[in-house]
N, CA, C and O atoms as a MOPAC input file, in Angstrom:
PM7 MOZYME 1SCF
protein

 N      1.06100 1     3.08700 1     0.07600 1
 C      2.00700 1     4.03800 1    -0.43400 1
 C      3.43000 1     3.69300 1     0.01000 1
 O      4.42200 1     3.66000 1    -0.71900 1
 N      3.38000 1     3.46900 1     1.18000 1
 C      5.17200 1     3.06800 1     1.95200 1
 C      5.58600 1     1.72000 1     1.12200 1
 O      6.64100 1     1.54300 1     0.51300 1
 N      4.59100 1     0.89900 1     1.24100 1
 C      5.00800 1    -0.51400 1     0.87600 1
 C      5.47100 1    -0.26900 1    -0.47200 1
 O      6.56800 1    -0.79200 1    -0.67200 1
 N      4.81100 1     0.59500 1    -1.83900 1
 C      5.15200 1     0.75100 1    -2.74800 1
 C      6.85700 1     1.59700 1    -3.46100 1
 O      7.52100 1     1.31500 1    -4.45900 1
 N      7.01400 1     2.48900 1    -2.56600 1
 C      8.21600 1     2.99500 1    -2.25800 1
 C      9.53800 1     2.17200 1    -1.78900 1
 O     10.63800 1     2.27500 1    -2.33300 1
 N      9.16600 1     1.16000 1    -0.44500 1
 C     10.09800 1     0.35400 1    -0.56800 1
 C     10.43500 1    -0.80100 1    -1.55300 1
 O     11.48200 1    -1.44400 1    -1.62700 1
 N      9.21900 1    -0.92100 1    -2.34500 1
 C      9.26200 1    -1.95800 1    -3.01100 1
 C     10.10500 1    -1.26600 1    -4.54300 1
 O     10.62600 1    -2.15200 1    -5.21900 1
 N     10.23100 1    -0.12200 1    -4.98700 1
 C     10.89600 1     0.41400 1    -5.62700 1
 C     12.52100 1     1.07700 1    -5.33400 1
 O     13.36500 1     1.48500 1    -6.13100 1
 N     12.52400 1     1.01600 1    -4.40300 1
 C     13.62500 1     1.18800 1    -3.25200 1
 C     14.96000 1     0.19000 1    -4.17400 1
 O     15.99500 1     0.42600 1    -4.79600 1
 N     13.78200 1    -1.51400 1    -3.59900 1
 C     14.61700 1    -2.67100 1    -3.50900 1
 C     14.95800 1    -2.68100 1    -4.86300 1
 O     16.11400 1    -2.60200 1    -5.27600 1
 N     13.54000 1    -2.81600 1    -5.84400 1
 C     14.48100 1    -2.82500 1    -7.48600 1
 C     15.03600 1    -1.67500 1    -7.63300 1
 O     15.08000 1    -1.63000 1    -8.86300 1
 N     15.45200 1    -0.79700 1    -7.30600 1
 C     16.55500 1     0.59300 1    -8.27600 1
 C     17.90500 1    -0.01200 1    -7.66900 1
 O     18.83100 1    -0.50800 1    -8.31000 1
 N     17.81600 1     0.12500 1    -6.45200 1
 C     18.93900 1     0.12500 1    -4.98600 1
 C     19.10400 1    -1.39200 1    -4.46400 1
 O     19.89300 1    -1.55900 1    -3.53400 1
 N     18.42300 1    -2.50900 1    -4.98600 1
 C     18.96300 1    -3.50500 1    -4.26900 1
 C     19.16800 1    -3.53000 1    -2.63700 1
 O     20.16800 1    -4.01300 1    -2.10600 1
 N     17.97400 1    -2.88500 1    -1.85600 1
 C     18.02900 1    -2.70800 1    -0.80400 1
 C     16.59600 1    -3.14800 1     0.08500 1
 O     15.54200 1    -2.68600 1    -0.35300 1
 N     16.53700 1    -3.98800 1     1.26100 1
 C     15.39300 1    -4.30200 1     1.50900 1
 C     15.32900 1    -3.37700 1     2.88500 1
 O     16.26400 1    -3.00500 1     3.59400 1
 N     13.77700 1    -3.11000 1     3.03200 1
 C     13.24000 1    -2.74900 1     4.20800 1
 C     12.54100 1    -3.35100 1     5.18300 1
 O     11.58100 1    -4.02900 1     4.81700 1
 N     12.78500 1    -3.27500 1     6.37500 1
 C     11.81100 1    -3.87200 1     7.59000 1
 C     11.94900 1    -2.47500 1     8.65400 1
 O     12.67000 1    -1.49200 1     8.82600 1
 N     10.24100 1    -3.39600 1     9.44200 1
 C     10.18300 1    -2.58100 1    10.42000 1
 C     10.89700 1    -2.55300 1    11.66500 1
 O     10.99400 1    -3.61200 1    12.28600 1
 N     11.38600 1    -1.55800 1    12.10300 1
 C     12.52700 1    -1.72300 1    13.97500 1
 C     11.51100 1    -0.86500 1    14.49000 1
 O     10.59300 1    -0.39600 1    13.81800 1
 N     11.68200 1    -0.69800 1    15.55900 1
 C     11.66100 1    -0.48800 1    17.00300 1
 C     12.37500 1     0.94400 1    17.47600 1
 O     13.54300 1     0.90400 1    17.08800 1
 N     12.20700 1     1.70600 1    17.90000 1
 C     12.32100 1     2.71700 1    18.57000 1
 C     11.27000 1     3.94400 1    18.85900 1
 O     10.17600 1     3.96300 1    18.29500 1
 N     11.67700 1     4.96800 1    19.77700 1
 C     11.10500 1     6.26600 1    20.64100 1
 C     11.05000 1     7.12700 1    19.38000 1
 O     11.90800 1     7.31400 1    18.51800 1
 N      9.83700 1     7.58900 1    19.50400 1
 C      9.50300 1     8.63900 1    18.08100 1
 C      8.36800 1     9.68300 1    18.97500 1
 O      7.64600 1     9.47000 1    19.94900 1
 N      8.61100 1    10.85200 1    18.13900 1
 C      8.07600 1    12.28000 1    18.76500 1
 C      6.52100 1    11.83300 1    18.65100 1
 O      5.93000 1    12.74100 1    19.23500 1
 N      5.49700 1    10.83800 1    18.17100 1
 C      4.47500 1    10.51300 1    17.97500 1
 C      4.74600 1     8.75200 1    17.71800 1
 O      5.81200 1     8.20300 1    17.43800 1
 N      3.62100 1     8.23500 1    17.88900 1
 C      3.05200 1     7.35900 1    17.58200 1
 C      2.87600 1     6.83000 1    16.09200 1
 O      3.03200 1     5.61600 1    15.96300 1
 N      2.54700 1     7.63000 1    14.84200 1
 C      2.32900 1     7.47000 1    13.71400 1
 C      3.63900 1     7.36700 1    13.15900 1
 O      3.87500 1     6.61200 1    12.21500 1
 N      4.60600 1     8.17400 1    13.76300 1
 C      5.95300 1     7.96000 1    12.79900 1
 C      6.49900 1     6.34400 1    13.44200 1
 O      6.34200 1     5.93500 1    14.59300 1
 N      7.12400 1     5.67900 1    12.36600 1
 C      7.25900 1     4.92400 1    12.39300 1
 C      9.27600 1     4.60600 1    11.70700 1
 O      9.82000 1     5.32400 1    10.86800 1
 N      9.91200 1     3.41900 1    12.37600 1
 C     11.27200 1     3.75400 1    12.35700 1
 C     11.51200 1     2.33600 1    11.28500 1
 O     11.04800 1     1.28600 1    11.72900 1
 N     12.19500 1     2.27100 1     9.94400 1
 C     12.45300 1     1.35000 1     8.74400 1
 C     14.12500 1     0.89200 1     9.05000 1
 O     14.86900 1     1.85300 1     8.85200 1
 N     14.75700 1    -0.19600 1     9.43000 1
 C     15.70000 1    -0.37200 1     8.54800 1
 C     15.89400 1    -0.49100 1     7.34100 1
 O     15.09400 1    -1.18900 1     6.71900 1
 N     17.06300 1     0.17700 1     6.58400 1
 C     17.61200 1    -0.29100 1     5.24200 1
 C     18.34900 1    -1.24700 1     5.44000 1
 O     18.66700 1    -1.34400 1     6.62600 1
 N     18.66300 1    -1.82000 1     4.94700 1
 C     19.74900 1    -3.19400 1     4.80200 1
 C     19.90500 1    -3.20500 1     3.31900 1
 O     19.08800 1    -2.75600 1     2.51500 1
 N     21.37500 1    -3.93000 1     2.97400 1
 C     21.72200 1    -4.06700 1     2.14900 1
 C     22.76400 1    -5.56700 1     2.23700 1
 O     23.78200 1    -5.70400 1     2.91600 1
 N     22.24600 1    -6.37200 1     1.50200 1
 C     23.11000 1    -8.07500 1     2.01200 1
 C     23.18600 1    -8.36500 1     3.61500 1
 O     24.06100 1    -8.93500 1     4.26700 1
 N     22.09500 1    -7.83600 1     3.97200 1
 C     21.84100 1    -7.62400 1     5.51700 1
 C     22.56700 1    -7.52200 1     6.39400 1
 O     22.73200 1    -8.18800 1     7.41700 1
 N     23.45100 1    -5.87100 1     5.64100 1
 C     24.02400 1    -5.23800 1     6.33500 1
 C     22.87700 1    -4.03100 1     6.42200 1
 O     22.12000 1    -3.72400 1     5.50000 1
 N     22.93800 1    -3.23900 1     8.13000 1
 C     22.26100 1    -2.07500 1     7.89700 1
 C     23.24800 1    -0.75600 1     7.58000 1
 O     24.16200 1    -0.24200 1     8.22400 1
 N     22.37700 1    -0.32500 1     5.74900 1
 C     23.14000 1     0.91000 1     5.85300 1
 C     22.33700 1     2.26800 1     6.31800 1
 O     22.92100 1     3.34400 1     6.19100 1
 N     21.09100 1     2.23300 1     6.82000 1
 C     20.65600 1     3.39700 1     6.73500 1
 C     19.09500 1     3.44900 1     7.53600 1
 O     18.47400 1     2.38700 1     7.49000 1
 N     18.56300 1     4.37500 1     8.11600 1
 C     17.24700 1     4.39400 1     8.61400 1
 C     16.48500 1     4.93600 1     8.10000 1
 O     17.12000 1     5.77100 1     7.45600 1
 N     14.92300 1     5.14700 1     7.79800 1
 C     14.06100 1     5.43400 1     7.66200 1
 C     13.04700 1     5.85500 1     8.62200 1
 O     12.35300 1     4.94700 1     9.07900 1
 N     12.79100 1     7.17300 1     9.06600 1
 C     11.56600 1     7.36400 1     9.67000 1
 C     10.56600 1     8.48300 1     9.16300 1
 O     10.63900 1     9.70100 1     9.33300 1
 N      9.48900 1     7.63800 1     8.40600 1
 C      8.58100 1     8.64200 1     7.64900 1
 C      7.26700 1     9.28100 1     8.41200 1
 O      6.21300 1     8.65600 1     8.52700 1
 N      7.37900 1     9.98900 1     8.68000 1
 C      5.97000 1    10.84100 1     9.38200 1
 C      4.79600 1    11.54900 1     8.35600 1
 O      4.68600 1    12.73600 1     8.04800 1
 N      4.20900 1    10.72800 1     8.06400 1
 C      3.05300 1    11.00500 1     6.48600 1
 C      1.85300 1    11.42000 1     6.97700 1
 O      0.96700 1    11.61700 1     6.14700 1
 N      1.56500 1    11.63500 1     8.35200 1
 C      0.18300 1    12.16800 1     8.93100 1
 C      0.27500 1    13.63400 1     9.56200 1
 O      1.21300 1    14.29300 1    10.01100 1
 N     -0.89200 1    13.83300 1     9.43100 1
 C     -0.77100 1    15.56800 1    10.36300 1
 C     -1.40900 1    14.67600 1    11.56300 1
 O     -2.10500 1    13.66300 1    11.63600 1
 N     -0.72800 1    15.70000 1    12.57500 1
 C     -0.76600 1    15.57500 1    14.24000 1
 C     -0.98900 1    16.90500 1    14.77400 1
 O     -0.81500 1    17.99800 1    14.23500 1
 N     -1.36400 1    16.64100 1    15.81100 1
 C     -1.55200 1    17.94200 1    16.71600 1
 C     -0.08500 1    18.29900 1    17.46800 1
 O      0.47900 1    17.51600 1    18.23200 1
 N      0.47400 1    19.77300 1    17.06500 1
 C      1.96000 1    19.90600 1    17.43200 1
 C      2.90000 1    19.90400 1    16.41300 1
 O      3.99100 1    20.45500 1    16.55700 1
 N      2.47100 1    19.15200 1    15.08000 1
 C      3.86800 1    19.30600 1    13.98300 1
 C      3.79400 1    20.34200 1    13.21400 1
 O      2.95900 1    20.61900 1    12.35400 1
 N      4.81100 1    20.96200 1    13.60700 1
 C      5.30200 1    21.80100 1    12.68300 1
 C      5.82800 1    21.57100 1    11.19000 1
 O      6.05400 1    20.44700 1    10.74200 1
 N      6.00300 1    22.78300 1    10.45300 1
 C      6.07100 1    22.90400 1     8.95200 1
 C      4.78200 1    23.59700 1     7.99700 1
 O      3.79100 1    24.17000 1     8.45100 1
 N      5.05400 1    23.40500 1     6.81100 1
 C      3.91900 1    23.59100 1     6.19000 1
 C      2.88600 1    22.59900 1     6.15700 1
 O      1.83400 1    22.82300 1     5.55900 1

């Protein structure tokens, strides 16, 4: 599902994604650079699992 999203990302937006590195409230979330002419414009951190503790609906 992620891979497919970024991969639609890159053709609309001309923008590629990789994975970085950082401290997240869980384990499952996970942290994306955006880049663009590999400049970074933007982050990504998608949390797509239920956990014990997250709030919301």
């Amino acid at each position: 599902m992620i891979n497919g999203l970024f991969r639609l990302a890159q053709t609309l937006c001309s923008v590629q994604s990789k994975p970085d590195n950082a401290s997240t409230v869980h384990p499952n979330v996970r942290l994306y650079r955006i880049e663009r002419d590999v400049r970074l414009i933007g982050q990504f951190y998608p949390d797509l699992y239920a956990w014990s503790g997250k709030g919301g609906a």
